[in-house]
GUDOSE-325299 format. One record per residue (C-alpha): residue in one letter; x, y, z. Coordinates in nm, 3 decimals, padded with zeros to 5 digits, always signed. Example, Ala and Ser with C-alpha at 12.3 -4.5 7.8 and 13.67 -1.06 7.14 Angstrom:
<pts>
+---+---------+---------+---------+
! r !       u !       v !       w !
+---+---------+---------+---------+
! A ! +01.230 ! -00.450 ! +00.780 !
! S ! +01.367 ! -00.106 ! +00.714 !
+---+---------+---------+---------+
</pts>
This chain:
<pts>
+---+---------+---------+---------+
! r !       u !       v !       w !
+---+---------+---------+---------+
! X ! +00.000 ! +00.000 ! +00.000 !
! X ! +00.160 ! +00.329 ! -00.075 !
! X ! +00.094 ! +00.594 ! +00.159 !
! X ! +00.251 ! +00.928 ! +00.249 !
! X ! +00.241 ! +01.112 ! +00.572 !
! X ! +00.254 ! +01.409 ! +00.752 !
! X ! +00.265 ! +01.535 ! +01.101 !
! X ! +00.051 ! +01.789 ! +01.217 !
! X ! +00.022 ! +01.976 ! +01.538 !
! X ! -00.295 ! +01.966 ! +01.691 !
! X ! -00.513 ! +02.300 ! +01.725 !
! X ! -00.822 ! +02.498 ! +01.569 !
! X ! -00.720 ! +02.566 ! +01.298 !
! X ! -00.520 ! +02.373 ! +01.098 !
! X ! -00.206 ! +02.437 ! +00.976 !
! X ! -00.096 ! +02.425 ! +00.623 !
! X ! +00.176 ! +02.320 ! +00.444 !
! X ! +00.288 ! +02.526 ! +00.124 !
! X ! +00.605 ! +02.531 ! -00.104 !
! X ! +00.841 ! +02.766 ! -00.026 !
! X ! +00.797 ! +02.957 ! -00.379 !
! X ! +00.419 ! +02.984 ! -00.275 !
! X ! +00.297 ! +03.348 ! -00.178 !
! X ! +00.069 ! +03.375 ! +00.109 !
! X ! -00.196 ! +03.563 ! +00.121 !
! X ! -00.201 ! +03.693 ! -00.267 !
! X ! -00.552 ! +03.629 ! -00.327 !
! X ! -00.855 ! +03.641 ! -00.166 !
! X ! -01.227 ! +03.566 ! -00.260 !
! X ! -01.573 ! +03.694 ! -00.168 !
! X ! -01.855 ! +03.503 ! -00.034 !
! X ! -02.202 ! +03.585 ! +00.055 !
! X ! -02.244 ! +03.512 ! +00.394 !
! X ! -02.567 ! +03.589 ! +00.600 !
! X ! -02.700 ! +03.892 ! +00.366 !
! X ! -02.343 ! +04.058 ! +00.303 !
! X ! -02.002 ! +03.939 ! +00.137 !
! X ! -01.686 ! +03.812 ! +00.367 !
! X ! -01.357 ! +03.841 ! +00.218 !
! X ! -01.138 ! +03.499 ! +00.273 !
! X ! -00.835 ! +03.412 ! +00.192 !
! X ! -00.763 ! +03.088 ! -00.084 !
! X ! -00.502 ! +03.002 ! +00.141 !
! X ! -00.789 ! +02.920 ! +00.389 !
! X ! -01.008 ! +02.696 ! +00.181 !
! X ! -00.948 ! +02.372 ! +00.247 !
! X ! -01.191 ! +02.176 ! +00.020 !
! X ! -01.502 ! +02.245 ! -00.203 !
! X ! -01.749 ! +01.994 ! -00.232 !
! X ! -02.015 ! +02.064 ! -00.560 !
! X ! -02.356 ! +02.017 ! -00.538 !
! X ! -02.570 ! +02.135 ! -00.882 !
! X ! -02.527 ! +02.505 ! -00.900 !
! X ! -02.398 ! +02.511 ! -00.497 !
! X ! -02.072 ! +02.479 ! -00.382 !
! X ! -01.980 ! +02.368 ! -00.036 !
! X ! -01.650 ! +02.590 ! +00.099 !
! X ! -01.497 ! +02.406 ! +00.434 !
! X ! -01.226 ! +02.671 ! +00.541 !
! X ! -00.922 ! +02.588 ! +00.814 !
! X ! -01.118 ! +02.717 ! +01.098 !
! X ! -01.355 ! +02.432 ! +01.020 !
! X ! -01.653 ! +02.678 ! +00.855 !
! X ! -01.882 ! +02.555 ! +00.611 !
! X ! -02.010 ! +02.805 ! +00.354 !
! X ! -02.273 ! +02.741 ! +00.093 !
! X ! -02.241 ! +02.958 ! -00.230 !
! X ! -02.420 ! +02.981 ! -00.562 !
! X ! -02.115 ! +02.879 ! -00.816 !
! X ! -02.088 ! +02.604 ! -00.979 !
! X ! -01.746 ! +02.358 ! -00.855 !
! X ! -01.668 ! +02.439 ! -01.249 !
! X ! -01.635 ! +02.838 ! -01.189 !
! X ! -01.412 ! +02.783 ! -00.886 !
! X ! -01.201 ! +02.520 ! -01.073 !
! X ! -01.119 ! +02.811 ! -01.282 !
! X ! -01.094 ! +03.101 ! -01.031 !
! X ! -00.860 ! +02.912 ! -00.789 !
! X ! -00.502 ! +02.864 ! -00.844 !
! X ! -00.399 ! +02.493 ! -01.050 !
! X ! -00.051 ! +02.455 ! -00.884 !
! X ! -00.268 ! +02.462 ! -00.515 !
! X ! -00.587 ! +02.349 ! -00.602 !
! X ! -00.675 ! +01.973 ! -00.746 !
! X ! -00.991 ! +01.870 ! -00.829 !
! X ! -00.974 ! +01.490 ! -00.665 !
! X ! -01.324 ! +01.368 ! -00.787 !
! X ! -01.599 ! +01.546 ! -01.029 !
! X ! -01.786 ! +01.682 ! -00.715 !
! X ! -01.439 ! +01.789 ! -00.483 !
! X ! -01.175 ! +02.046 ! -00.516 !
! X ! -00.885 ! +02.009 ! -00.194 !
! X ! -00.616 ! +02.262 ! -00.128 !
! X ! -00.268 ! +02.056 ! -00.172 !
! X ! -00.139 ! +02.244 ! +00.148 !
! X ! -00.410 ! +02.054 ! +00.378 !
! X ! -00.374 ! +01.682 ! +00.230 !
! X ! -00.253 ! +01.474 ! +00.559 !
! X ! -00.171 ! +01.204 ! +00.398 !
! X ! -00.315 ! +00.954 ! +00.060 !
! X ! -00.370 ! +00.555 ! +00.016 !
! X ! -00.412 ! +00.487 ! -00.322 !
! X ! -00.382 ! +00.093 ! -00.401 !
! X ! -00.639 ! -00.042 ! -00.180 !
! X ! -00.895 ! +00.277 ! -00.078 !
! X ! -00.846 ! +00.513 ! -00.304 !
! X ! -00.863 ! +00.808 ! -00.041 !
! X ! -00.683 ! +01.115 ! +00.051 !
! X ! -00.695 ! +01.250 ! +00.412 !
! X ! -00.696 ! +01.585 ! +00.486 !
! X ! -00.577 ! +01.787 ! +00.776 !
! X ! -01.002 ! +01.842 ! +00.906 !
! X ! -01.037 ! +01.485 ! +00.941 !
! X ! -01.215 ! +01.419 ! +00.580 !
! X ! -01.158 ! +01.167 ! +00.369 !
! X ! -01.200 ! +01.207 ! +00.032 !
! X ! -01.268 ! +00.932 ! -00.258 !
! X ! -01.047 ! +00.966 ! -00.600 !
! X ! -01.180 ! +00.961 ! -00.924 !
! X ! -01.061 ! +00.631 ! -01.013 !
! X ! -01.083 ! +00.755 ! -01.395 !
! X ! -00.784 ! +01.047 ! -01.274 !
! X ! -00.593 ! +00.822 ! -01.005 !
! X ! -00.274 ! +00.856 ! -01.211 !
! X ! -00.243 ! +01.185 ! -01.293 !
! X ! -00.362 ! +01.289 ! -00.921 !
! X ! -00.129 ! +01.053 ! -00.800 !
! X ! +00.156 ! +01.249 ! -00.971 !
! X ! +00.041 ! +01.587 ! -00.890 !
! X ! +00.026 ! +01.500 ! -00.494 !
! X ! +00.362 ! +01.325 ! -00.543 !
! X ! +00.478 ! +01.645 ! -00.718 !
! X ! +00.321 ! +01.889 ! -00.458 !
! X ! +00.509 ! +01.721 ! -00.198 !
! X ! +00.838 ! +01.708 ! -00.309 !
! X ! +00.776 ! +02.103 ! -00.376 !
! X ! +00.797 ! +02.149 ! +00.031 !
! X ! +01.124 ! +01.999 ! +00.064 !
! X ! +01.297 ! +02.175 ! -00.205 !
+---+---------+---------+---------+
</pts>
């Protein structure tokens, strides 16, 4: 079984992991929340899950926002070398993946606790972007 892991220290928020070439904090999105617009950071977004024309935002402070764009529109909004979409209804931010078992489960863990199936049609070329991603944190 091929797995890769990560250590994570325990808190509230959850603590990303990004390349060191990655800027912080470059890019941030609005979302109607509770009759006005919030303005959060990408960095923040941990996973989208797409429902029809909803999307379902879960942030690192373990929020859940629901907002009228399609997983599509996001997909293109949010940046490619940070952003994978996993499955045809889930987006996950690289920086959060805990760790990923591929031959048996087909899952990847993320830093919230979820676990999220792979689009067995895409497991290869996911499988090479995660590898990718994480050899971009120790160069």
């Amino acid at each position: 079984m091929a797995m890769e892991s990560l250590a994570y220290p325990s808190s509230t928020t959850l603590q990303p992991l990004f390349p060191r070439m990655y800027q912080r904090n470059a890019t941030r999105i609005a979302l109607p929340y509770l009759n006005r617009n919030i303005m959060i950071s990408v960095d923040d977004i941990v996973s989208l899950h797409g429902e029809g024309n909803y999307t379902f935002i879960t942030t690192r402070d373990k929020k859940r926002y629901l907002v009228s764009k399609t997983l599509k529109a996001f997909e293109h909004m949010l940046d490619q070398s940070m952003f994978l979409r996993i499955h045809k209804s889930t987006i996950i931010n690289l920086a959060y993946v805990q760790f990923s078992v591929f031959a048996t489960e087909r899952i990847v863990r993320l830093t919230d606790g979820q676990e999220v199936a792979i689009s067995r049609r895409r497991m290869k070329e996911i499988s090479q972007r995660l590898n990718g991603f994480m050899q971009s944190l120790f160069n």
